[in-house]
TORLORO-443358 format. One record per residue (C-alpha): residue in one letter; x, y, z. Coordinates in steps of 0.2 Angstrom, whole numbers, plus 2048, in hexadecimal, padded with zeros to 3 digits. Example, Ala and Ser with C-alpha at 12.3 -4.5 7.8 and 13.67 -1.06 7.14 Angstrom:
a83E7EA827s8447FB824
//
This chain:
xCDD154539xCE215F52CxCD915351FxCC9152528xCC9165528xCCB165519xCBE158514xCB1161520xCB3172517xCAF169508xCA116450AxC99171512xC9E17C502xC9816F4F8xC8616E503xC85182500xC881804EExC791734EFxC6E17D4FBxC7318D4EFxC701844DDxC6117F4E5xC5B1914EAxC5D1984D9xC5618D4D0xC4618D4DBxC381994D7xC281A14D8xC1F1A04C8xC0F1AA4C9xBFD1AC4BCxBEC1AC4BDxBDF19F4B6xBD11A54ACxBC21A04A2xBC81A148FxBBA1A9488xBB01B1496xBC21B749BxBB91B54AExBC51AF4BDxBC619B4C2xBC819A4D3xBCC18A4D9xBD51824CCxBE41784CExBF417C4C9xC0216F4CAxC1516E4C3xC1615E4B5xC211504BCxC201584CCxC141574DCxC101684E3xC011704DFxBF71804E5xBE51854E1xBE21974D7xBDA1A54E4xBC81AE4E1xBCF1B74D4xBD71AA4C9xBE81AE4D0xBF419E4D3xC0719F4DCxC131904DAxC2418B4DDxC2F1824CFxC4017E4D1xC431764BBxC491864B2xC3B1834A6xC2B17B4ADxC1B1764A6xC0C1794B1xBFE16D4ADxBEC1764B5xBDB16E4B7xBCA1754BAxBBA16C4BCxBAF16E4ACxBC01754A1xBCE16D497xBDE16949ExBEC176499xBFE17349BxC09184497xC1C186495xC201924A1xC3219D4A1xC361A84AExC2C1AC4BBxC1C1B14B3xC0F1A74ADxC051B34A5xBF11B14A3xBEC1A04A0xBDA19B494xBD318C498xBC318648BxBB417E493xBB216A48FxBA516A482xB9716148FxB9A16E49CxB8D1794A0xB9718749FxB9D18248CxB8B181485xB8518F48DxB9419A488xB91192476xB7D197473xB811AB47BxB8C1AD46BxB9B1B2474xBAA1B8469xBBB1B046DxBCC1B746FxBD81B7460xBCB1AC455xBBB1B5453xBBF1C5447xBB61D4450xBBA1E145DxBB61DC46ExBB61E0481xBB41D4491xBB11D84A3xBB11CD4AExBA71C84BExBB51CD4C8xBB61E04C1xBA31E14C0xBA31DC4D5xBB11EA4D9xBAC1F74CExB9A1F64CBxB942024DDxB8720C4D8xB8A20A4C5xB7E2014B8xB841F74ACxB8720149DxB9120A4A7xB9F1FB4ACxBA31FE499xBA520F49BxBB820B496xBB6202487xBBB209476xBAD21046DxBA020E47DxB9821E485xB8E21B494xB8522549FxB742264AAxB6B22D49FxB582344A0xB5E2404ACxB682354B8xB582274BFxB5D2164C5xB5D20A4B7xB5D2194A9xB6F2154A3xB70217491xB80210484xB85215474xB9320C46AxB9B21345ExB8E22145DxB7F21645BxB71218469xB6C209472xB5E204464xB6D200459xB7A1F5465xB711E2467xB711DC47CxB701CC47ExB6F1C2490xB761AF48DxB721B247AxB601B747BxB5D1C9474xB531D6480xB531E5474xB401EC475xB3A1E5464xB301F6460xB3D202465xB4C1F8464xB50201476xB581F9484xB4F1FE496xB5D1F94A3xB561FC4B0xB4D1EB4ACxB5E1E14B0xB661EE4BBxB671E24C9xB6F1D64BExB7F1DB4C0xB821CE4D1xB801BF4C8xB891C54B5xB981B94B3xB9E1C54A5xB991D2499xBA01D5486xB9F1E047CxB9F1DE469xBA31EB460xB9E1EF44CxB951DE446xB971D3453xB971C0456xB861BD458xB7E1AD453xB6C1B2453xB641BE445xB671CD44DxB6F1DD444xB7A1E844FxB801F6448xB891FD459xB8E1EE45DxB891DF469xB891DE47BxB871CE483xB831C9496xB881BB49CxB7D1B44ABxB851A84BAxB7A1984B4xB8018C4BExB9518A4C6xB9F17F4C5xBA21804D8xB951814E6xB961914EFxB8D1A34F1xB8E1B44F9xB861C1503xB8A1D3502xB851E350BxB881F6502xB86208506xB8A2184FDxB842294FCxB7322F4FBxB6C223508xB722134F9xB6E203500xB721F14F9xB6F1E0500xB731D14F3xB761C04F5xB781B14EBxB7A19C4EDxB7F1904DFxB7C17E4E2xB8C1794D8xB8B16A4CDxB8615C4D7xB8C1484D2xB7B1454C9xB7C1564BCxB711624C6xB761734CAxB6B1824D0xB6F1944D4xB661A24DDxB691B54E1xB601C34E6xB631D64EAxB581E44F0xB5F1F54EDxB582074F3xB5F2184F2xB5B22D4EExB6522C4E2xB7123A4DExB652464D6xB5624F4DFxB462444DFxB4D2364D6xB4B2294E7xB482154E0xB452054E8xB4B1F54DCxB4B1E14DExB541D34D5xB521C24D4xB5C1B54CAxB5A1A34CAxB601934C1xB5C1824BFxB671754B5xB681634B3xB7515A4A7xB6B14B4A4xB7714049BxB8814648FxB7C14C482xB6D15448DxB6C162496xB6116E49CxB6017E4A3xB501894AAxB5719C4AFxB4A1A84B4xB501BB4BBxB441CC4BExB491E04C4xB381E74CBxB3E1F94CFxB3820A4D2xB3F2194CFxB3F22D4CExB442334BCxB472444B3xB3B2484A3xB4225749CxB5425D498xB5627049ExB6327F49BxB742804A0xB702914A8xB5F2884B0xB6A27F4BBxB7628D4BFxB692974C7xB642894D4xB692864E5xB6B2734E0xB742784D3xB762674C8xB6C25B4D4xB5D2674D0xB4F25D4C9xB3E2664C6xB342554C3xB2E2504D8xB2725A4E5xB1E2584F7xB0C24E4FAxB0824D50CxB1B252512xB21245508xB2E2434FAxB202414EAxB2B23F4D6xB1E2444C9xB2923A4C0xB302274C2xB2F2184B9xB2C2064BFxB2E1F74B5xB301E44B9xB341D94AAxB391C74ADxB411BB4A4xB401A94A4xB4819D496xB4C18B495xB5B18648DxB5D174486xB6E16F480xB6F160475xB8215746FxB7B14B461xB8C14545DxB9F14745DxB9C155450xB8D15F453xB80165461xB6E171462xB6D17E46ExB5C185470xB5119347BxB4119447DxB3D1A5487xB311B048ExB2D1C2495xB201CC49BxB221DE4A0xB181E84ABxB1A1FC4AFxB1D20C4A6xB2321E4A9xB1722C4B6xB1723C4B0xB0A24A4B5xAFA2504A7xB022614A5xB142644A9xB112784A9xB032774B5xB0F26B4C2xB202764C1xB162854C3xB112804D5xB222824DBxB2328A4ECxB302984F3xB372994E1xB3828E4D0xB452824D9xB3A27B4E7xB3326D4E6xB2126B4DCxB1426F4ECxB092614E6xAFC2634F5xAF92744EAxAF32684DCxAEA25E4E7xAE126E4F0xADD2724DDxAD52614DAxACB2634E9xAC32734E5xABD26D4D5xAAA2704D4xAA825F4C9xAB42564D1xABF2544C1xAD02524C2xADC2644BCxAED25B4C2xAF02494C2xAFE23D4BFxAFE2314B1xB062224A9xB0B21E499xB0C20949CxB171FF490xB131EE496xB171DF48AxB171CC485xB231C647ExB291B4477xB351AB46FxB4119B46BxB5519C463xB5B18D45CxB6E189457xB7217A44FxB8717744DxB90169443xBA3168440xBA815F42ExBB9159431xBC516143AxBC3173433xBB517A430xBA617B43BxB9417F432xB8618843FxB7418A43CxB67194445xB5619A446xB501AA452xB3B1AB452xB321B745DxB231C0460xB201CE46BxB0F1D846FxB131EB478xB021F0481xB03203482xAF720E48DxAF821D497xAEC21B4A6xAE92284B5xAF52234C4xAF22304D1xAE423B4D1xAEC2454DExADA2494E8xACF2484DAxAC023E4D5xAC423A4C4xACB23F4B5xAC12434A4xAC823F494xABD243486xAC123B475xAC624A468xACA23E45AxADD23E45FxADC238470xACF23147DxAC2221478xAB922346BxAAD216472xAAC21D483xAAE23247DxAAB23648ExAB422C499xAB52314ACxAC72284AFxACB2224C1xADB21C4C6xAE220F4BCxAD72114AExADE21749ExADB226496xAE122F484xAE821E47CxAE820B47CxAF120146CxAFA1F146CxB0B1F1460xB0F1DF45AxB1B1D9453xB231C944DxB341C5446xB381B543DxB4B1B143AxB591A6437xB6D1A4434xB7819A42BxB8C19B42FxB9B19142BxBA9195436xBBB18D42FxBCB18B43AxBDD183436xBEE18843FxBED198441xBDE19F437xBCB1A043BxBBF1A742ExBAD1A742ExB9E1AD421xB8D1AE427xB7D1B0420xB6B1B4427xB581BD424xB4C1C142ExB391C842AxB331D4436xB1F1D6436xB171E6440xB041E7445xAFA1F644ExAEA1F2457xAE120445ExAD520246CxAD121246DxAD221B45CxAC520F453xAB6206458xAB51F645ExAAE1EE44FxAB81F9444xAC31ED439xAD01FA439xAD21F944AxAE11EF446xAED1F2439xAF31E742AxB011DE42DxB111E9427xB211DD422xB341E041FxB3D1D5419xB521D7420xB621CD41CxB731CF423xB831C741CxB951C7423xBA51C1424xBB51C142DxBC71B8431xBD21B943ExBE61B343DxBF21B2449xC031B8443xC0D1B0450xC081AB464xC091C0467xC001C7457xBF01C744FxBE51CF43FxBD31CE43BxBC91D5431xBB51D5430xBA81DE422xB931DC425xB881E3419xB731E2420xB621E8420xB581EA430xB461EE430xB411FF436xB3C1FF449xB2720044CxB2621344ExB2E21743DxB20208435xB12212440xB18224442xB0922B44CxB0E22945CxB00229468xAF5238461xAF3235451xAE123544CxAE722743CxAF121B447xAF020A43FxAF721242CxB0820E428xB14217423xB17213411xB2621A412xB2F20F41DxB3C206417xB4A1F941DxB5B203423xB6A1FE419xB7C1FA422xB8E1F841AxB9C1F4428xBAE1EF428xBBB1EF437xBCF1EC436xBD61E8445xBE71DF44ExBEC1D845DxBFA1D746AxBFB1CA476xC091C5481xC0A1C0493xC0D1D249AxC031DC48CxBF51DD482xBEE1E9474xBE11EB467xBE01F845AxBCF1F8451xBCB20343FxBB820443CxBAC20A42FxB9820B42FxB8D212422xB79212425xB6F217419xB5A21B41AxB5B21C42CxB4C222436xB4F22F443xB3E22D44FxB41239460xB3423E46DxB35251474xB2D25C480xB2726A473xB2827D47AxB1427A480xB1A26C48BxB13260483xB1A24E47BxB20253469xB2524145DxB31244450xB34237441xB4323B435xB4622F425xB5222D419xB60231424xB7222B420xB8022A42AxB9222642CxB9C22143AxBAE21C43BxBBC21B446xBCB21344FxBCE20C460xBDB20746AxBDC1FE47AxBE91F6484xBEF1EB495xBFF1EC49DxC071E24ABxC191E84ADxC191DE4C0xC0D1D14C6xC031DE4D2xC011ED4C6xBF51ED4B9xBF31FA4ACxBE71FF49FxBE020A493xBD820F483xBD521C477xBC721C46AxBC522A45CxBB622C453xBAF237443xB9B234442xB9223E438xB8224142FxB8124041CxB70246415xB66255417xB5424F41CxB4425A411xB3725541CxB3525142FxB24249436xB21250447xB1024C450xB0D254461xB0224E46ExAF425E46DxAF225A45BxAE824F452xAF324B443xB0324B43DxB0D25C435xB1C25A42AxB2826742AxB3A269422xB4526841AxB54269425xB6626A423xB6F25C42DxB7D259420xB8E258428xB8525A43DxB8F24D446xB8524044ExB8224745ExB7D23F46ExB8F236471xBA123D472xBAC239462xBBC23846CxBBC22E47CxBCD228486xBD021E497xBDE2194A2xBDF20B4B1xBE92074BExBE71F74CAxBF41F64D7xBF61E84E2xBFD1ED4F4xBFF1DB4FBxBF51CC4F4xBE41CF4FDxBE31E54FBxBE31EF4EAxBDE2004E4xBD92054D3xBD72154C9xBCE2184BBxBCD2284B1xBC122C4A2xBC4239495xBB6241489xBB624D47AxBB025246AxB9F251473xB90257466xB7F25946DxB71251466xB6525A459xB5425F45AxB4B25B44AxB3C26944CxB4A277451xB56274443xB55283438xB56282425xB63290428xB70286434xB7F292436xB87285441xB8A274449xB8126F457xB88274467xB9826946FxB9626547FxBA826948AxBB525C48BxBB625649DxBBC2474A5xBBB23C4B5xBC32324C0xBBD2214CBxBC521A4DBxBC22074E1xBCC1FE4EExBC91EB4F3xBCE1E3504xBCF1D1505xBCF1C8516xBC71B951ExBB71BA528xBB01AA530xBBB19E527xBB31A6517xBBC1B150BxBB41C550BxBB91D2502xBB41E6506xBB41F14F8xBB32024F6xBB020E4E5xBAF2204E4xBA92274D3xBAE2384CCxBB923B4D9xBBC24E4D6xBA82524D4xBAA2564C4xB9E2624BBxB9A25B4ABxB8B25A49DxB87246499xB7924948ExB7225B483xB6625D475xB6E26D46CxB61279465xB61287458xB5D299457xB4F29A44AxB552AA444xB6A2A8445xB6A295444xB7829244FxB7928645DxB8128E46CxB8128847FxB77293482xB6628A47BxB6C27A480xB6326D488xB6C262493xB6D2574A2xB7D2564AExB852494B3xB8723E4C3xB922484D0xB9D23D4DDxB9622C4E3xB9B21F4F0xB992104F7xBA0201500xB9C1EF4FFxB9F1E150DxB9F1D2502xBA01C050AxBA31B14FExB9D19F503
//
């Protein structure tokens, strides 16, 4: 008995030594799957234990949970359309894992023609976000303003605060400068070089990710970015058939309905997506109401292993409520609306009236084709098109309007006053009307990229970029508030010289009509080399950039003047870069450019709109020279990434052009040339995952841009004159650039309650803030700097929710922007005292910034 006992107790201890062993060595080994170059999310993918048979599927956002009992395992992961990865995994954290496209996925090809940069490999500062941050962070936001916590980025809603006014700047460089590309097509305006994004404010619902390329940038077309490079990412066509709906409210009477379907590939290689959205608000500031549509479609076909096509079309029709001119600090003190004060809308027939708006729709269709000819090389090419309609109201007199204001200067404009006015006119001509100045366009153009890899090293890439775009500018009378008709006489600087007496109804135009054109031939040549851990590149490429004026209006009809000789500039760009991993965890790279870039149309054909000699270039003009080099190193480990950046810019014969409202009210143009700057910098950003459900990040970036050159003379044309004056010179040696804080910082915090609910935090931090100059009140005499705007930061709320509704996954999502209702200056122009020449606040003109927002989205994925 005693020897069974014994026997019993035996192997009981040794079953709990079994069970126990066991226990221990089981665990949970967690990590998320991602896209290795988009750095997007890839639900679905499957996640197994090498040798072994249990396998789980990644969640919506990528992440994967799965038990392993070896003390070292391998994880094999597979996702349609990508390479199979197996990682090593030790401990209990899998870290992020990259997986690459197959090259004859759609994804791959499209990723390859949108000149995306690539982690640890392509030698240039850069910044992704994702689809997922972009659907629980975007709220009422624009997408300039998702990057607001990128190093070197300042973004804000600029123009005084209108939907789809967002404005960027990089690394101090304005819009004109930074290149934005949607799948690798460019969509800077080719006379301006500005980007209107209120033309793809909608976009935001179907961006499968967003990255930023700062300094020189990776792009594979003949584009020079100075700022930098920011490329959007449409959804093309998924992998995975699916869609969603989703509803979202918010202050201000915000309303959003979006939706989108995508087909998934299908067995025989076709795939379509589709997506929509209808968005309508007040917006946060008086007057500034809007009403906006999206539409996104794709169709592709992947006719055999070395054929595929694909035809993406996507337009933003909008209307909304603006702001035209900046106005005093103390001007918005001493109104009851205090900083939601707009003087620019009023009443017509007891309803909301803006006496000025913009509306705009722009679409966009291209069709891609994506060749393999062998093992070793392939062609990617677009052909694409656009044609823009709309343009900005504004009223024939701003004095005359604002001076209508009922029950004090901070009512809103009594425009039935106006309208009375019109009435009473004993020749039935109109004293108040609203205009618009329409900037519609045509606009063409084809990118080819033709690759071939010799050997095992060194890949060799080749490129052309042609265009041709015609801008059709007009003002016409919109609104001729009760009268009969508006006369607009030529004077030699305005009105029809072959119809001098012209009795304008509505939509006829009035005081101008010219045609800009502009055609732009270039090409590249690159050879990108990689072995081990090393990858270098050099590229070359030129472009020729031809401008052309036809004036409707200024000449007669069989005037040959009527349209300009053709003016050219020829640009080239070379650069150069390599990038070398130190170990798994460290990385180097170092980058240097030096271009031309051809002078933008207004500096080529300075007179404006006024100008009684149009269609004479400026002899003057000349191409703008850039020098740029970047240092930078990398951490990367399963828990932690940093990047510290070192950057230097020098452009030389730059051309200031700036549009004014002069003390008569009226438009004033401003051209400077000659200007040199220099900017530099360093930026630092970083991601921490001490434990699986907190994420934390942040970055600081430090800049010192300045101006280098005085200027000796100023060209200013105003719209009651007839021709041009030059005035000067002006001392603007040592001025900061203005127009952008120097010093910007952020900090972020994801927490992760429970799988399915997270909050996260964000706060923002801006400093060393100059205004902006205006060129005709700069004395010769400047005592000071311009005026600095005062530091002040802000802080952003979201929180997500994830539950099952239906069978289907939903999310709700909830942001709150500025939470503290901050009081802060996003944009001033700092003026001068003729007689002391100093800038103070005090003659400042500014525009404030976006108090606290909200919103909530029910979003339901199918």
């Amino acid at each position: 008995m005693k020897n069974f006992l014994q026997r019993k107790l035996y192997y009981i201890v040794a079953l709990m030594l079994l069970v126990s062993s066991s226990a221990l060595a089981q665990r949970t080994v967690r990590g998320k799957v991602i896209d290795a170059v988009t750095q997007e999310a890839l639900p679905g993918a499957t996640v197994t234990v090498k040798g072994g048979s249990e396998a789980v599927a990644t969640g919506v956002d990528g992440t994967f949970g799965i038990d392993v009992n070896a003390e070292n395992p391998t994880l094999v992961v597979n996702y349609i359309g990508y390479n199979q990865k197996e990682v090593a995994v030790s401990g209990s954290n899998a870290g992020t894992i990259r997986l690459q496209a197959t090259e004859n996925s759609i994804s791959e090809v499209v990723i390859t023609g949108a000149s995306y940069a690539i982690d640890r490999q392509t030698p240039v500062a850069m910044s992704t976000i994702t689809s997922d941050v972009i659907i629980e962070k975007v709220s009422q936001q624009e997408f300039p303003e998702l990057l607001k916590s990128t190093p070197g980025v300042y973004a804000t809603r600029g123009t005084g605060g209108g939907y789809g006014d967002a404005r960027i700047n990089m690394r101090g460089f304005q819009s004109a400068n930074i290149a934005v590309l949607i799948n690798g097509i460019p969509v800077n305006d080719m006379e301006s070089g500005r980007v209107f994004w209120s033309n793809w404010a909608g976009l935001t619902d179907v961006t499968r990710s967003m990255q930023t390329q700062r300094g020189l940038g990776a792009s594979k077309v003949a584009v020079p970015s100075i700022g930098g490079t920011i490329n959007i990412l449409t959804r093309t066509t998924d992998a995975k058939q699916g869609g969603f709906i989703s509803q979202s409210i918010g202050n201000n009477n915000f309303n959003k309905t979006a939706f989108s379907l995508s087909s998934g590939l299908t067995e025989n290689g076709w795939a379509f997506s589709i997506a929509g959205s209808r968005n309508t608000g007040d917006g946060w500031f008086e007057g500034l109401a809007y009403e906006a549509y999206t539409y996104f479609f794709n169709i592709s076909k992947i006719i055999n292993e070395k054929h595929t096509l694909s035809l993406t079309g996507f337009g933003a029709p909008q209307e909304h409520g603006s702001r035209f001119e900046r106005e005093g600090i103390q001007y918005y003190r001493n109104a009851p609306q205090g900083r939601r004060f707009n003087p620019n809308w009023g009443i017509l027939n007891g309803e909301n009236k803006t006496i000025s708006g913009n509306f705009y729709h722009k679409p966009q269709v291209s069709l891609n084709h994506y060749w393999t000819i062998d093992e070793t090389s392939s062609v990617s090419t677009a052909l694409y098109g656009s044609i823009g309609r709309g343009g900005n109201e504004f009223p024939n007199n701003a004095n005359l309007f604002l001076g209508t204001r009922t029950g004090g200067r901070y009512s809103p404009v009594d425009i039935n006053a106006l309208v009375d006015m019109n009435v009473a006119s004993p020749d039935g001509n109109a004293v108040a009307y609203l205009q618009s100045n329409r900037n519609d366009h045509i606009w063409t153009g084809v990118l080819s990229t033709y690759q071939k890899r010799v050997g095992d090293n060194l890949e060799l890439l080749g490129g052309l970029d042609l265009r041709y775009y015609r801008g059709i500018h007009y003002n016409s009378v919109r609104n001729l508030l009760g009268a009969e008709y508006v006369l607009d006489r030529y004077t030699g600087g305005r009105g029809d010289i072959n119809n001098p007496l012209n009795m304008a109804r509505t939509g006829d135009k009035i005081q101008f009509d010219w045609d800009g054109i502009v055609n732009w031939g270039g090409g590249f040549l690159q050879a990108e080399y990689k072995t081990g851990p090393l990858a270098a590149f050099v590229s070359l490429a030129a472009s020729n950039t031809s401008y052309q004026r036809v004036d409707r209006f200024r000449y007669l009809a069989d005037d040959p003047n009527r349209t300009s000789e053709k003016v050219n500039f020829f640009g080239y760009q070379t650069k150069g870069g390599a990038n070398y991993n130190l170990t798994e965890n460290h990385n180097v790279f170092a980058n240097v450019g030096y271009f031309t870039k051809a002078p933008f149309f207004t500096t080529v054909f300075p007179g404006r709109d006024f100008s009684a000699n149009q269609n004479v270039p400026n002899a003057d003009a000349e191409n703008e020279k850039i020098l740029s080099y970047e240092l930078g190193y990398g951490y990367r480990s399963s828990v932690f990434n940093a990047n510290v950046n070192l950057y230097r810019t020098t452009w030389k014969d730059r051309t200031l052009s700036r549009n004014f409202t002069g003390q008569d009210g009226n438009p004033v143009f401003v051209n400077l040339l000659g200007v040199n700057a220099l900017h530099q910098g360093v930026e630092v950003d970083f991601r921490y995952e001490p434990i699986r459900r907190v994420t934390l990040t942040g970055m600081l970036s430090v800049g010192d841009w300045t101006w280098l050159n005085n200027v000796n003379e100023v060209v200013v044309e105003s719209s009651n004159l007839s021709s041009e004056q030059i005035i000067g010179p002006f001392n603007i040696a040592g001025l900061k650039v203005g127009d952008a804080p120097q010093t910007t910082a952020a900090l972020g915090l994801d927490f992760r309650f429970i799988e399915d609910f997270k909050i996260g935090v964000d706060y923002n931090y801006y400093a060393n803030f100059s205004s902006d100059f205006n060129p005709i009140n700069l004395p010769s005499n400047r005592a000071s700097a311009t005026w600095k705007v005062p530091n002040y930061s802000l802080l952003d709320l979201n929180a997500v929710f994830k539950f099952k509704f239906a069978g289907l996954n939903a999310s709700l999502i909830g942001n709150v922007n500025n939470v503290f209702d901050t009081e802060y200056i996003s944009d001033a122009l700092g003026n001068f005292d003729r007689e002391t020449g100093v800038s103070t606040a005090g003659n400042a003109s500014v525009y404030y910034g976006i108090g606290r927002t909200w919103s909530t989205t029910l979003r339901i994925n199918f």
